[in-house]
C-alpha positions as CSV (number, residue, x, y, z in Angstrom):
1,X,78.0,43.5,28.7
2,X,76.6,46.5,26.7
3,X,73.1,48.0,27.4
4,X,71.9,49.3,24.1
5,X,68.1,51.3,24.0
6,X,66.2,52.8,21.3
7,X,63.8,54.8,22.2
8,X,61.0,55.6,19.5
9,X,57.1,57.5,19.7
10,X,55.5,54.4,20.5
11,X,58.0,51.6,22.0
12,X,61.4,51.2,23.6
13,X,63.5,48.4,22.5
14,X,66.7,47.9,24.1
15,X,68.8,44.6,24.4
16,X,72.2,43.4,26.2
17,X,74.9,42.5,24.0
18,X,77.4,40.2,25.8
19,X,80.1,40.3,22.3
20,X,78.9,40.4,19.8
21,X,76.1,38.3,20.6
22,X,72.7,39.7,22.0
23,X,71.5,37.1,25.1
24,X,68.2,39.7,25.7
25,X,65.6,41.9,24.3
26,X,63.0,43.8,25.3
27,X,59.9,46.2,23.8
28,X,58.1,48.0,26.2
29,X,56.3,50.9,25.6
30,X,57.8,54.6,25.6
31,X,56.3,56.1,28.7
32,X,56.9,59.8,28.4
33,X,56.9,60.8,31.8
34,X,59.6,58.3,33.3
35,X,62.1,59.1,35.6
36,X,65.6,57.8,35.7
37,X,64.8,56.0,38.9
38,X,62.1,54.5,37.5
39,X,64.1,53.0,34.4
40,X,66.5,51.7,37.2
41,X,63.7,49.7,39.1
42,X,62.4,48.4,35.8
43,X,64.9,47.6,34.2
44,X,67.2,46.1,36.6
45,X,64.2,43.3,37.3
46,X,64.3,42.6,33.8
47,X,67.9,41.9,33.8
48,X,67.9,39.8,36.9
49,X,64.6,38.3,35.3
50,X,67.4,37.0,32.4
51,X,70.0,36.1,34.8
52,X,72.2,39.1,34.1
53,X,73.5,40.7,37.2
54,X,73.0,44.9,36.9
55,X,76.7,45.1,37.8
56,X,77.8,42.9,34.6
57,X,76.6,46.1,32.2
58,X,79.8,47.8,31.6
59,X,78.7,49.5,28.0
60,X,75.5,51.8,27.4
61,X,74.3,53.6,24.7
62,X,71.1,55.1,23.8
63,X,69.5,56.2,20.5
64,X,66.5,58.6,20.9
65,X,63.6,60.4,19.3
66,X,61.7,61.8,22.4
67,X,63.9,64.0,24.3
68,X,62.7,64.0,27.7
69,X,62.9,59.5,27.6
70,X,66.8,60.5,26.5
71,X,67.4,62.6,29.4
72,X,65.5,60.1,31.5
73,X,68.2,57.0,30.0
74,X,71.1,59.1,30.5
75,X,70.6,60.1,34.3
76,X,69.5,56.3,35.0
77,X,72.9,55.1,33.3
78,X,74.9,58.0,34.6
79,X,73.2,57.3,38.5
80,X,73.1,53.7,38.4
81,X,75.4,52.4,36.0
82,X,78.5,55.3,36.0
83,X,80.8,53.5,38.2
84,X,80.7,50.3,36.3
85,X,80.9,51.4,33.0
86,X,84.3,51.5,31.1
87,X,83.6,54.8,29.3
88,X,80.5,57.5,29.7
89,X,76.8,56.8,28.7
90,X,76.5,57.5,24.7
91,X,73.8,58.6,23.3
92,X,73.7,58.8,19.8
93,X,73.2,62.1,17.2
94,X,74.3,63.3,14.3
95,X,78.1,64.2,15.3
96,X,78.7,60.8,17.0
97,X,81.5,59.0,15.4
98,X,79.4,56.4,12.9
99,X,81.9,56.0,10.3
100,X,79.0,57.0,7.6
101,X,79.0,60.6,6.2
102,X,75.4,62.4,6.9
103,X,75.0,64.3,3.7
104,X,71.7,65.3,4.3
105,X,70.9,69.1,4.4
106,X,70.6,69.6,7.6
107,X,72.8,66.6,9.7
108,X,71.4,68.0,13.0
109,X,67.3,66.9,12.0
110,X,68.0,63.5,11.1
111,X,66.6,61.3,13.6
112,X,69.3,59.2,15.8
113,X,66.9,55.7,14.9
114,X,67.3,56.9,11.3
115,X,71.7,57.6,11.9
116,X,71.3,54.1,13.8
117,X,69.5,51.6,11.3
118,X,72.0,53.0,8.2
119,X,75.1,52.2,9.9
120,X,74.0,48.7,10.7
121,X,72.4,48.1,7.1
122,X,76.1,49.4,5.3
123,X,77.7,47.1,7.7
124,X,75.6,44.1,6.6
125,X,76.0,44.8,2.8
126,X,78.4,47.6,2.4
127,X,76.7,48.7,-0.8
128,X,74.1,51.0,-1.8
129,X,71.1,50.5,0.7
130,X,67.6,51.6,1.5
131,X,66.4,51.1,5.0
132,X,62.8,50.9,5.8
133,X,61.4,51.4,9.3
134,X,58.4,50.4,10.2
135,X,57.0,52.4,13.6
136,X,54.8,55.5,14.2
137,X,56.3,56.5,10.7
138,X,57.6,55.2,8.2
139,X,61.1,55.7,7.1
140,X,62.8,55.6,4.1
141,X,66.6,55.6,4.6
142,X,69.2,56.0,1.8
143,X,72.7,55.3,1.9
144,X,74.8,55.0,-1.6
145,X,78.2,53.1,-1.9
146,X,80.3,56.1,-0.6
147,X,79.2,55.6,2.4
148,X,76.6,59.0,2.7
149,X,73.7,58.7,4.0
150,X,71.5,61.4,2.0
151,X,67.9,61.1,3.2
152,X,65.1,59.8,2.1
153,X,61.1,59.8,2.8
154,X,58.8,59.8,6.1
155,X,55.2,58.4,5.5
156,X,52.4,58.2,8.3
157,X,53.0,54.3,9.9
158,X,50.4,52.0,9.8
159,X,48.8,52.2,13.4
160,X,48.6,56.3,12.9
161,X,46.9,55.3,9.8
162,X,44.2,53.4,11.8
163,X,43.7,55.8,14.5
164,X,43.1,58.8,12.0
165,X,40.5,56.0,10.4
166,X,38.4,55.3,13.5
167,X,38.5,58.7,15.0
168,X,37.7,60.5,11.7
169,X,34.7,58.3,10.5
170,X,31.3,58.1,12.0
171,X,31.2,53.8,11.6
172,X,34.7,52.4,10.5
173,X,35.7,50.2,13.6
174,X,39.4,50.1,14.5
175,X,40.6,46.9,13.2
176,X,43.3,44.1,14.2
177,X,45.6,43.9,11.0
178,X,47.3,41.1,12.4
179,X,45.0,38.7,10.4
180,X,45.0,39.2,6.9
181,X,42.1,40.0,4.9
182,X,40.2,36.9,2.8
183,X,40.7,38.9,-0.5
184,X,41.9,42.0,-1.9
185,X,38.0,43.0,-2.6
186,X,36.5,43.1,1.4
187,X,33.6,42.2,1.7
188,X,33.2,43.1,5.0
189,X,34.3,46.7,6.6
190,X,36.8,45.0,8.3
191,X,38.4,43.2,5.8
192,X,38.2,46.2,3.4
193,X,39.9,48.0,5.9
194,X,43.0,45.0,5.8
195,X,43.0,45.4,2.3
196,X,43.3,48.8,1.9
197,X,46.3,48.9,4.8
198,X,48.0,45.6,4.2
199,X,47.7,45.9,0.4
200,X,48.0,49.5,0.2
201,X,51.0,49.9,2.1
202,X,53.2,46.6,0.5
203,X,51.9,49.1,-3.0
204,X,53.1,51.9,-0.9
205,X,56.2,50.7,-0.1
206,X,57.2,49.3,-3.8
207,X,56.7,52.7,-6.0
208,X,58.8,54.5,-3.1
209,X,61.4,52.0,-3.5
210,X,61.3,52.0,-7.3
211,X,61.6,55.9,-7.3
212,X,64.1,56.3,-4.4
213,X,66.3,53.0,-6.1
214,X,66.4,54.9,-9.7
215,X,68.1,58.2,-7.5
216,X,70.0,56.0,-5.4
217,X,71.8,53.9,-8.1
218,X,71.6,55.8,-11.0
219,X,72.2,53.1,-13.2
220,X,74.8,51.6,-11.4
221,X,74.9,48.9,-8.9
222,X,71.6,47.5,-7.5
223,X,70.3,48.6,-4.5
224,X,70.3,46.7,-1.2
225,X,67.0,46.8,0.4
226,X,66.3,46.0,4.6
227,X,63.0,45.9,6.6
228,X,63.1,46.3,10.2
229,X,60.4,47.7,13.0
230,X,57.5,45.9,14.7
231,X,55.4,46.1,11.3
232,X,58.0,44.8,8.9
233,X,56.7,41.7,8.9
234,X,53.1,42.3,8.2
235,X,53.8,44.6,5.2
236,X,56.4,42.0,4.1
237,X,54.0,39.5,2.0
238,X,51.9,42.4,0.3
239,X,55.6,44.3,-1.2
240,X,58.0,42.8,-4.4
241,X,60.7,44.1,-2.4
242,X,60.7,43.4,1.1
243,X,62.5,39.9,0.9
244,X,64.8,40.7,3.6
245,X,63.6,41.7,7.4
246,X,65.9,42.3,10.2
247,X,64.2,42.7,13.9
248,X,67.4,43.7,15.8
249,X,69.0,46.2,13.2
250,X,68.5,49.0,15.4
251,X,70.1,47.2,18.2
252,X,73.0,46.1,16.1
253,X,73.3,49.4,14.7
254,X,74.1,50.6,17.9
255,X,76.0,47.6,18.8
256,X,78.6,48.8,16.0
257,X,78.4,52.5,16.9
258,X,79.3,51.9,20.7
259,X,82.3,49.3,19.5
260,X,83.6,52.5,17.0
261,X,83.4,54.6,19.9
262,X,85.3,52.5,22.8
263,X,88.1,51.8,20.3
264,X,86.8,48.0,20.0
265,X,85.8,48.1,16.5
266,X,87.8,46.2,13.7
């Protein structure tokens, strides 16, 4: 079985693969100051919790944006997992094997979620895609039919967006944007508030598509489009474009990254 975390700003999400088929997820929050033994105690409950024996993980691989949770992963899997596991702990950056080309300026800033999510969305429709994550930021991901990803755009994510809006105002409350607001015109503070974020954002998300779609194609084939994150799904129903969501395309991403590197993958 293959362990396979993603470690972002706000949550962790990691699942176990047994195949190619994932039998257990988990989001927990990204605790900065954990300790690989700490991981180990946590983790192997939740395991046993799903009936999976620690000793059945034979595969790990981490993708990370906060450095000090990567080092944290990697001593856990190298302490606790090492002398199960059929090849070393991976974790992910921009000179592991992915079988995409990072033609970005600079291959070293682009963020291992970012590497991640493109390889699984070229695997789904191995044509020109945009990914769009939805966590602390928002990220636009662009990958053309040569396989490159090139970049794309970062926007603050929605919860940063309601954080700056409570702290920075005198009466604005911060507000539950799980419920959707009764029109587009609030007529309350908190459902102008869901408006302007829920409608905003699908508004947000459609002209960046537009634009980054027009570079990304160029007139050619039409562009792939992929949601993923733990806010997809609210943005979904406000944007033209979001039809398709996928909740485990990071984990499948590096489903498909640890198969390329244990010689496994077809």
């Amino acid at each position: 079985m293959l362990l396979a975390v993603d470690v972002g700003n706000s949550h962790t999400v990691s699942g176990v693969f047994s195949g190619d088929k994932l039998v257990a997820e988990w989001r927990l929050q990204s605790d900065r100051d954990r300790t690989g033994d700490e991981l180990a105690i946590r983790y192997h409950t939740l395991l046993e919790m799903q009936h999976i024996r620690p000793e059945e993980i034979t595969g790990f691989i981490v993708s990370s944006v906060v450095p000090t949770l990567e080092t944290a992963w990697m001593s856990y899997a190298g302490r606790y997992l090492a002398g199960q596991l059929t090849r070393g702990p991976l974790s992910v950056d921009h000179t592991t094997r992915t079988d995409i080309t990072i033609a970005a300026e600079n291959p070293a800033e682009v963020g291992a979620d970012r590497i991640v999510n493109s390889v699984a969305a070229w695997h789904r429709f191995r044509s020109p895609v945009i990914v769009i994550d939805f966590g602390t930021a928002i990220t636009f991901d662009c990958i053309n039919g040569s396989r490159e990803y090139l970049g794309g755009a970062i926007v603050p994510g929605l919860g940063i967006s309601l954080d700056a809006l409570a702290a920075r105002t005198a009466k604005l409350p911060r507000v539950d944007i799980d419920k959707p607001s009764r029109s587009v015109i609030g007529r309350t503070s908190v459902d102008a508030i869901r408006s302007g974020l829920l409608v905003g954002f699908g508004g947000l998300v459609d002209r960046l598509v537009d634009r980054l779609s027009a570079e990304l194609a160029a007139g050619n084939a039409p562009v792939n489009i992929i949601g993923t994150g733990g806010m997809a799904h609210l943005i979904a129903p406000y944007s033209d474009h979001l039809g398709i969501l996928d909740p485990h395309l990071t984990l499948r991403g590096l489903q498909i990254i640890y198969a390329l590197n244990s010689g496994h993958a077809g």
